[in-house]
C-alpha positions as CSV (number, residue, x, y, z in Angstrom):
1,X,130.6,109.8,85.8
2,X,128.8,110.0,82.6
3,X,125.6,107.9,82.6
4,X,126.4,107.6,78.4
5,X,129.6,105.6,79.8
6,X,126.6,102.6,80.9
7,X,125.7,100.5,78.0
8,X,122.5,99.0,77.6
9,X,121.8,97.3,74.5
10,X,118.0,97.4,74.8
11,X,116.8,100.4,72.5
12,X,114.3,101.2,74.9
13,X,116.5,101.3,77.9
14,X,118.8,103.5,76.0
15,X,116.2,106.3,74.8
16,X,115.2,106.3,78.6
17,X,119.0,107.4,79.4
18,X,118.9,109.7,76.4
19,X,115.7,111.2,77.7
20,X,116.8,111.3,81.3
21,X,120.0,112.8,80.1
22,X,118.3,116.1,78.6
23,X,117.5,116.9,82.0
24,X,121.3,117.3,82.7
25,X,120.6,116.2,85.9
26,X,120.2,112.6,85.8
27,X,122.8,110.2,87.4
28,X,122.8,106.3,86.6
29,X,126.2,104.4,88.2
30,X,128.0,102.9,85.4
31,X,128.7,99.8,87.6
32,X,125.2,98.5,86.9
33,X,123.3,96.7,84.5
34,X,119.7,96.1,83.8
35,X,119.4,92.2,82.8
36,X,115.7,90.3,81.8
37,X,115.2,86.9,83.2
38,X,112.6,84.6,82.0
39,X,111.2,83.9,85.1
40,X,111.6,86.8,87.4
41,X,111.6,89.6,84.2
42,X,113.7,92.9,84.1
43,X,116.2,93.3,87.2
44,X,119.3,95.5,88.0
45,X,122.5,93.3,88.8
46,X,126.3,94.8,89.0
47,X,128.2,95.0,85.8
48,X,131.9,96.0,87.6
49,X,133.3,96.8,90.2
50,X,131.9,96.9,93.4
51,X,129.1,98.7,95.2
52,X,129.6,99.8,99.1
53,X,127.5,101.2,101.7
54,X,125.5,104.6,101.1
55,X,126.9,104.6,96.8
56,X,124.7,106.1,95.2
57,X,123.2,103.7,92.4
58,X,120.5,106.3,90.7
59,X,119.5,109.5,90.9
60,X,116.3,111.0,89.1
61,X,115.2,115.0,88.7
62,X,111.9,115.9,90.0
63,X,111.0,116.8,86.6
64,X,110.9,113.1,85.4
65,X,109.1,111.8,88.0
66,X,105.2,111.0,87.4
67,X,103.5,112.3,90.7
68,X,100.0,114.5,91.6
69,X,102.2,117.7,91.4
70,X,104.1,116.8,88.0
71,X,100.9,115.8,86.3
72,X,99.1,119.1,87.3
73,X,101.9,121.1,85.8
74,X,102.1,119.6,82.8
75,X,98.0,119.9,82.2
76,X,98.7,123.1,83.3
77,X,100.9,123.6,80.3
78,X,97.8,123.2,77.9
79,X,95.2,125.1,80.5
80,X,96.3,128.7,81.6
81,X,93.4,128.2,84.1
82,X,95.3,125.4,86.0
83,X,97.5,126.2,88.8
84,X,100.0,124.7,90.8
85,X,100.6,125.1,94.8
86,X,103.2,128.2,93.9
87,X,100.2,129.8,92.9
88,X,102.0,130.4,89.1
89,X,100.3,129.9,86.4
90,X,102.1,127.5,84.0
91,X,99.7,127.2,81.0
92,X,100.6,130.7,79.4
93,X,102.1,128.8,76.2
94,X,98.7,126.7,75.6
95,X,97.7,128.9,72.9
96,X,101.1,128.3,71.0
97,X,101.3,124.4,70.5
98,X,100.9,122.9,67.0
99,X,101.5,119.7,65.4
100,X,103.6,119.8,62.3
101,X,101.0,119.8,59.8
102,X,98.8,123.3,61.9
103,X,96.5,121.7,64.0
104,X,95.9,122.4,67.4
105,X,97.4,120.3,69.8
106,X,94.5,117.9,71.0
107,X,95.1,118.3,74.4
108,X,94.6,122.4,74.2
109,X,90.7,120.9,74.0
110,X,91.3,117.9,76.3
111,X,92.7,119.0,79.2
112,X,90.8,122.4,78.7
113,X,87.5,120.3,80.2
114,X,89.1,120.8,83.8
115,X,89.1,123.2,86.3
116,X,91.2,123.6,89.1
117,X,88.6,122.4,91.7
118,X,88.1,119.5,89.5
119,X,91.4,118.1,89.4
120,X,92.9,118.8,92.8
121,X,89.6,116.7,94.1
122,X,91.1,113.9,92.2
123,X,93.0,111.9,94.2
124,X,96.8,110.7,92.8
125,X,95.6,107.1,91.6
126,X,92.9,109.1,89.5
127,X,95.0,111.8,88.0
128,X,97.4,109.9,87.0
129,X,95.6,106.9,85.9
130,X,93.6,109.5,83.4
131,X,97.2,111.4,82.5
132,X,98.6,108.6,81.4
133,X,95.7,107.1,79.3
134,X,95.6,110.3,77.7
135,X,99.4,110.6,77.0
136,X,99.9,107.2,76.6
137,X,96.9,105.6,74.8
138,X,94.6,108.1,73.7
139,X,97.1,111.0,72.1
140,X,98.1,109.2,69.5
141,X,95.0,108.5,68.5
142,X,93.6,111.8,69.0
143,X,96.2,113.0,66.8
144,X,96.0,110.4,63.7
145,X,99.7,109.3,65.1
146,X,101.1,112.6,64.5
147,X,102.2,113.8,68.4
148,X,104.1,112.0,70.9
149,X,104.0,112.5,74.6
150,X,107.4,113.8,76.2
151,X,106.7,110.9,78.1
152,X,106.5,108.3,76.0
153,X,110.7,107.0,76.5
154,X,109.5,106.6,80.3
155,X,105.7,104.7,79.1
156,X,107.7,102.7,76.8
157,X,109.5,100.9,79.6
158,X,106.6,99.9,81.5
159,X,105.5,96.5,82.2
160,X,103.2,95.2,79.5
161,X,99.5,94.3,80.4
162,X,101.0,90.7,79.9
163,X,103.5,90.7,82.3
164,X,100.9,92.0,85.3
165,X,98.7,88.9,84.1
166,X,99.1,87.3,87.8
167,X,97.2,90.3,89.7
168,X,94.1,88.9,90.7
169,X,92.5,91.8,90.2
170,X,92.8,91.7,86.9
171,X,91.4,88.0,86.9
172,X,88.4,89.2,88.2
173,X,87.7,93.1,86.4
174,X,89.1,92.1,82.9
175,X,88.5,88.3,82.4
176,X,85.9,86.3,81.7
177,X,87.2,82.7,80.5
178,X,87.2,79.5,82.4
179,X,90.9,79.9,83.7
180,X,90.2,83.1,86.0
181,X,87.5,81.7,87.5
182,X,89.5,78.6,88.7
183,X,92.2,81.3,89.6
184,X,89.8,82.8,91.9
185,X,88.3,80.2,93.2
186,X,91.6,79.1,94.2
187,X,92.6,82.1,96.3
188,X,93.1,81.7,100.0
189,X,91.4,83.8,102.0
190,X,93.8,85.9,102.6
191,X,94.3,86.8,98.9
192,X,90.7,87.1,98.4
193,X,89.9,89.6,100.9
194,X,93.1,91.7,99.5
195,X,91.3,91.1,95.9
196,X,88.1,92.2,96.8
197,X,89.8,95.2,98.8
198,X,91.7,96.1,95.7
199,X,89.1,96.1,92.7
200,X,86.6,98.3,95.3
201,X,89.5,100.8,95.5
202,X,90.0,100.3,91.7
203,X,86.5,101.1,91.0
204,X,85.9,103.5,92.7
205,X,88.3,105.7,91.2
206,X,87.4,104.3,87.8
207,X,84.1,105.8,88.2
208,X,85.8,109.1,89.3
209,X,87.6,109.2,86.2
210,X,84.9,107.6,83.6
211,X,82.9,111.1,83.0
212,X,85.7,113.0,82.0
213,X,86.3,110.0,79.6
214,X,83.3,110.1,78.2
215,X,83.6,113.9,77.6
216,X,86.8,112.8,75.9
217,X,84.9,110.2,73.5
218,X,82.2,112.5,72.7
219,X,85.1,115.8,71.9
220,X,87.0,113.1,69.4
221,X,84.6,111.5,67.5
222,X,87.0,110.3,65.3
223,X,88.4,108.4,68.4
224,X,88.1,104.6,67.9
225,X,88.9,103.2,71.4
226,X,85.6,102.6,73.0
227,X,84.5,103.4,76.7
228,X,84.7,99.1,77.5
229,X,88.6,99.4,75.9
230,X,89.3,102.3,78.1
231,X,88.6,100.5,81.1
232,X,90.7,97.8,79.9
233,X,93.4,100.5,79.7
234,X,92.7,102.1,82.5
235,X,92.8,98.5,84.5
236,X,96.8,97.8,83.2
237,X,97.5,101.4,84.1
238,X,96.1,101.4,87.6
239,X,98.3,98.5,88.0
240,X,101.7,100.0,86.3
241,X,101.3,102.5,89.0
242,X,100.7,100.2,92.1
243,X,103.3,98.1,91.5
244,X,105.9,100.6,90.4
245,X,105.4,103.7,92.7
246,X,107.6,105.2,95.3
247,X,106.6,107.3,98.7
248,X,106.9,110.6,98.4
249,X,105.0,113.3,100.4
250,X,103.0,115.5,98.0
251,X,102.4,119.0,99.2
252,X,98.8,119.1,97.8
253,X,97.1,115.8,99.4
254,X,96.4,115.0,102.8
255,X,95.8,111.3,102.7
256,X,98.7,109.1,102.9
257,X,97.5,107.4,100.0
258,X,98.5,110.2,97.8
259,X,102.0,110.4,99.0
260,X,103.7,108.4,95.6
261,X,105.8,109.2,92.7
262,X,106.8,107.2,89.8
263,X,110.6,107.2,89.3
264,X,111.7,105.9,85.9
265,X,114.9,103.1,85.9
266,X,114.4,103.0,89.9
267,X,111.2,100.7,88.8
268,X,113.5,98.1,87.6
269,X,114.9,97.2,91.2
270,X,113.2,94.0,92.3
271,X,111.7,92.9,95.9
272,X,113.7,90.9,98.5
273,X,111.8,90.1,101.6
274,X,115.4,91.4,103.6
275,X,114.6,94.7,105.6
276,X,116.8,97.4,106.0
277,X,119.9,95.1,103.8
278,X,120.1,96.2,100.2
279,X,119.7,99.8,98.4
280,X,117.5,102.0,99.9
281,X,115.6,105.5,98.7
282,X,116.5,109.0,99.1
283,X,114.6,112.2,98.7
284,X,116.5,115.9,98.2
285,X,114.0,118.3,98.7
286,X,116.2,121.0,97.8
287,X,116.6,119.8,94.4
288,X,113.0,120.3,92.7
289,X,113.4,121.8,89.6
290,X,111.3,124.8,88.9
291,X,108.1,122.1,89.4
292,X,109.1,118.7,91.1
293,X,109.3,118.0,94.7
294,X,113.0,116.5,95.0
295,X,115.4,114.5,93.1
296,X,114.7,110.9,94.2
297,X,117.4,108.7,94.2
298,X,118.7,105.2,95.6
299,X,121.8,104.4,97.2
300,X,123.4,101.2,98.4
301,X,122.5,99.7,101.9
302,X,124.0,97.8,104.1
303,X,124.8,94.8,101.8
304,X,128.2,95.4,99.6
305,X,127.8,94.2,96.3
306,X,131.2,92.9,95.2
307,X,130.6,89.9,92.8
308,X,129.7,90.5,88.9
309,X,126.4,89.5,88.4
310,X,124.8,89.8,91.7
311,X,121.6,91.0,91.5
312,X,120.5,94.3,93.4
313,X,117.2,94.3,95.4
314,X,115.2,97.2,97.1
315,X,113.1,96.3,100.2
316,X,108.9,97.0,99.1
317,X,108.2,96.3,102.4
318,X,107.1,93.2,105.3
319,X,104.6,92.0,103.4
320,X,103.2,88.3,103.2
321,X,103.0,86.2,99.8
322,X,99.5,87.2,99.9
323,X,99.8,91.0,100.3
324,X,102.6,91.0,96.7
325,X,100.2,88.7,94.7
326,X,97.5,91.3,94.9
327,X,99.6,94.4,95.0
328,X,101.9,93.3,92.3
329,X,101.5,90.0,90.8
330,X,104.2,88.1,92.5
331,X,105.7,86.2,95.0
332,X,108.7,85.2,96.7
333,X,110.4,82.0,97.8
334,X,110.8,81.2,101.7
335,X,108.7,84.5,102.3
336,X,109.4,84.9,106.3
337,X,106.7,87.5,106.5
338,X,104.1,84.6,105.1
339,X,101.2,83.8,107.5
340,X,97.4,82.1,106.7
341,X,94.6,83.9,107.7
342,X,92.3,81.2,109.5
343,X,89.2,83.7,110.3
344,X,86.4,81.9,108.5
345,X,87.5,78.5,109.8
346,X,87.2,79.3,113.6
347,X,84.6,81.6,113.1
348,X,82.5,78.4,111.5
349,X,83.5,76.9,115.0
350,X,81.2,79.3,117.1
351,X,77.4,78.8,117.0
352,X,76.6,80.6,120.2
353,X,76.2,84.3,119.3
354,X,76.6,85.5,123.6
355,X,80.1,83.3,122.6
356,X,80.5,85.7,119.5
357,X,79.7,88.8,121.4
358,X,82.0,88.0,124.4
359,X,85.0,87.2,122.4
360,X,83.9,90.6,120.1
361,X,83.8,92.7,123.5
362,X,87.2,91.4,124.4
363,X,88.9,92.4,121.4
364,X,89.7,88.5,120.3
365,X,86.8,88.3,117.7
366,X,88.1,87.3,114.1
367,X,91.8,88.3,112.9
368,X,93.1,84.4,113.8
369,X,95.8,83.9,112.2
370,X,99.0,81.9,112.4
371,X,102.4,82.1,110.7
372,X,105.6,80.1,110.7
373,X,105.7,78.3,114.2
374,X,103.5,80.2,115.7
375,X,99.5,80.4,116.5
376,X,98.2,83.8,117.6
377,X,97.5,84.6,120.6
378,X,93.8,85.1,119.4
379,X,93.6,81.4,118.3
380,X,94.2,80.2,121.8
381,X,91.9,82.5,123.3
382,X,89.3,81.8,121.2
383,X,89.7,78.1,121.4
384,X,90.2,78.2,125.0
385,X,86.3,79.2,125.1
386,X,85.5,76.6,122.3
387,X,86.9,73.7,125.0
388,X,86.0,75.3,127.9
389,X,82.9,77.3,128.1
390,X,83.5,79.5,130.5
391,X,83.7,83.2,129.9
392,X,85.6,84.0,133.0
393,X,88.4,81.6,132.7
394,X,88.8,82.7,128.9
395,X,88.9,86.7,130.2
396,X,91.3,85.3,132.7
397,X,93.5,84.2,129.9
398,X,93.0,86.9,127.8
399,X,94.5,89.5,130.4
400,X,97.3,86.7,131.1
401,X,96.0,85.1,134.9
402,X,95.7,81.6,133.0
403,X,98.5,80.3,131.4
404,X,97.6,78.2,128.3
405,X,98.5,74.9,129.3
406,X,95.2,75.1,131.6
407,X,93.1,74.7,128.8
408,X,95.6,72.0,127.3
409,X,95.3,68.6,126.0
410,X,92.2,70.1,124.7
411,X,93.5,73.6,122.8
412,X,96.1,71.3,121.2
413,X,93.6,69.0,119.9
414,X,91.1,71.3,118.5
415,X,94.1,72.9,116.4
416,X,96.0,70.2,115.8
417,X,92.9,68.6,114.1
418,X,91.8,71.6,112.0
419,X,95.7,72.2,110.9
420,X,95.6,68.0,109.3
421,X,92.5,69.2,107.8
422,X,93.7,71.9,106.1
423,X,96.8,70.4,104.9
424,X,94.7,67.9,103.2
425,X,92.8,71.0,101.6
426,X,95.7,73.0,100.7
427,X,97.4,69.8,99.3
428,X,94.1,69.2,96.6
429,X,94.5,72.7,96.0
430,X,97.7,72.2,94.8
431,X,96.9,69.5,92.2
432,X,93.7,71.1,90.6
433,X,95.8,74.1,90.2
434,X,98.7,72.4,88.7
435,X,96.4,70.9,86.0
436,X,95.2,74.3,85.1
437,X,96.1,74.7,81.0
438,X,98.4,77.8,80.3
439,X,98.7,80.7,82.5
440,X,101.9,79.2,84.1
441,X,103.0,82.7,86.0
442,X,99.7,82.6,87.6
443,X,99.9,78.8,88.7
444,X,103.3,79.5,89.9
445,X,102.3,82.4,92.0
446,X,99.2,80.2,93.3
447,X,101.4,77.3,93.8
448,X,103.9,79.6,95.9
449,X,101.5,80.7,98.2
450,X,100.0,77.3,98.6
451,X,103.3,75.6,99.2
452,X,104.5,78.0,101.8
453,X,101.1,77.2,103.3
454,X,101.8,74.2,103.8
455,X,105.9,74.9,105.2
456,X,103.7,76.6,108.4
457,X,101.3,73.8,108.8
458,X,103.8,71.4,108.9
459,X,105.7,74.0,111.0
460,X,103.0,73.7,113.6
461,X,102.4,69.7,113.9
């Protein structure tokens, strides 16, 4: 089927089909549609026909996929010093590229800072963080607006810094006003800790990347955008890539970490907290193009998608409320995988530090959590020493010779009692957030989490 036989009335959308369609090797089904909602944004819902088990939906060359590997061949391409794991040098045309007007291509100079040791220490966040602001953000300007990245149809359909507004991360790196402090402040402590996780990561690799930056600033003079801008940048691009990349193993890197490529149209497939029901992702290794590492498609799952309209969803993962507010700035209604992270609140509970070193030494010290009708396992142990005092008995329930209900009406009480408490908290949180002014994605998100807070409280009592 020819993907020009799908019509998509966004002009962006169509010069990504045009671009993807030079490859020759590019497959989208004409049965699909990509739609934008006001709430939930861009999806992919079917247009016609229907959709069965194992179709495939999309299918991508490894040569338009943004990954460590792509990204070192095409620096390669302006450094003949740069190779790629084949061991072929792939920068012998360097010398050759002008602009219309003569000049050099800026990024002979700008990728000619690397070596080879250089960038294979980089890790895939920081390569392609500082690819794409150099494609994307800095090329034009380094060229007075006269060269465009080959890349630009695929940057063109990423999400706007706008539209990742509800990352916290971004509440905390990139604003200052009165708003993203309340934001913050409002977090649970779930979402904090995932925040505070996130923006160390972020930084870190930020300051892997900010000398070769600077080298850049100080080459093009004539370069208006600032190092504090850059960051900026480099904050909304860190964040395209979280929350649109794909697992892929990548031949050069060790760490799991590494193992991602960026697939363009595939992006557009929203979350559903449903495992193992709707499309699902392929990798053809035997497909790689004289550079890529597979073709990377998706295909249809075990749902059939019969009715026009329906929307198509690809499984991110079991994660919590918590874990897709921080990773990718949203969350989902009656989230099963939703739990609150109670940690600080029993740990308050526990003056006694030989208390705090027994429990430690057992394995049940911190990590108390509980989700929809259920408390962990690591609650009642903990709490069975809070009522009790006694180690023994508590090491006896840990390793299962007690039964709970020994250290019952007490457990229940203790819980039960914290659990009203925090229902009342959770239930103030919910106002003050709701009188927040503007930044109604981010309230909604916060509200989200709080609400299904509350669903498992209530769950519980």
């Amino acid at each position: 089927m020819r993907n020009d036989e799908t019509k998509f009335s966004d002009g962006k959308i169509s010069r990504l089909l045009e671009w993807l369609n030079g490859s020759g090797k590019c497959y989208v089904n004409p049965k699909i549609e990509v739609f934008e909602d006001p709430l939930v944004g861009r999806g992919i819902r079917l247009g016609n026909g229907m959709l069965t088990k194992n179709e495939v939906l999309i299918s991508i060359p490894s040569s338009h996929q943004l990954n460590f590997h792509t990204v070192l061949h095409w620096i390669a391409k302006f450094n003949k010093n740069i190779f790629t794991n084949d061991n072929i040098s792939i920068g012998e045309a360097a010398t050759e590229l002008f602009d219309d007007q003569g000049q050099e291509d800026p990024r002979i100079k700008a990728y000619g800072i690397f070596n080879q040791e250089e960038l294979t220490d980089f890790n895939s966040f920081q390569l392609l963080c500082l690819f794409i602001l150099a494609e994307w953000i800095l090329l034009p300007n380094w060229s007075n607006g006269t060269i465009t990245s080959w890349w630009k149809p695929f940057f063109d359909i990423f999400p706007t810094d706008d539209e990742l507004r509800s990352i916290p991360t971004k509440w905390s790196l990139v604003r200052s006003d009165k708003n993203a402090s309340i934001l913050l402040e409002s977090l649970p402590t779930a979402s904090s800790e995932h925040e505070k996780r996130i923006s160390q990561l972020l930084l870190a690799d930020w300051n892997a990347v900010r000398g070769f930056l600077k080298k850049w600033t100080e080459e093009f003079t004539h370069s208006t955008i600032g190092m504090d801008e850059l960051f900026s940048h480099f904050v909304h691009i860190y964040f395209v890539i979280n929350s649109r990349c794909l697992y892929m193993e990548i031949p050069l890197k060790t760490d799991v970490k590494d193992y991602f490529t960026m697939v363009p149209f595939v992006d557009y497939l929203n979350h559903t907290n449903k495992a193992s029901l709707h499309c699902y992702p392929e990798i053809n290794k035997l497909k790689r193009n004289v550079y890529g590492l597979g073709e990377f498609s998706i295909r249809v799952g075990n749902h059939q998608y019969e009715k026009a309209g329906e929307e198509l969803f690809l499984n991110y993962g079991a994660h919590s409320n918590d874990f897709l507010l921080a990773e990718y700035g949203f969350t989902t209604l009656c989230n099963e995988w939703n739990f609150i992270d109670l940690t600080p609140e029993f740990c308050n509970m526990f003056t006694d530090p030989k208390d705090i070193t027994f429990l430690d030494n057992l394995g049940y010290w911190k990590d108390f959590t509980i989700s929809k009708g259920e408390i962990s396992y690591r609650i009642l142990v903990a709490v069975s020493l809070l009522v009790h005092r006694d180690h023994r008995k508590t090491e006896r329930f840990a390793l299962g010779y007690i039964t709970e209900e020994y250290f019952e009406p007490e457990t229940s009480s203790v819980i039960n009692s914290l659990l009203r408490e925090l229902e009342f908290q959770y239930m103030s949180k919910i106002d003050r957030i709701s009188e927040i002014q503007d930044d109604d994605w981010c309230k909604r998100n916060l509200l989200n989490l709080y609400e299904g807070y509350i669903e498992i409280l209530r769950s519980l009592l």
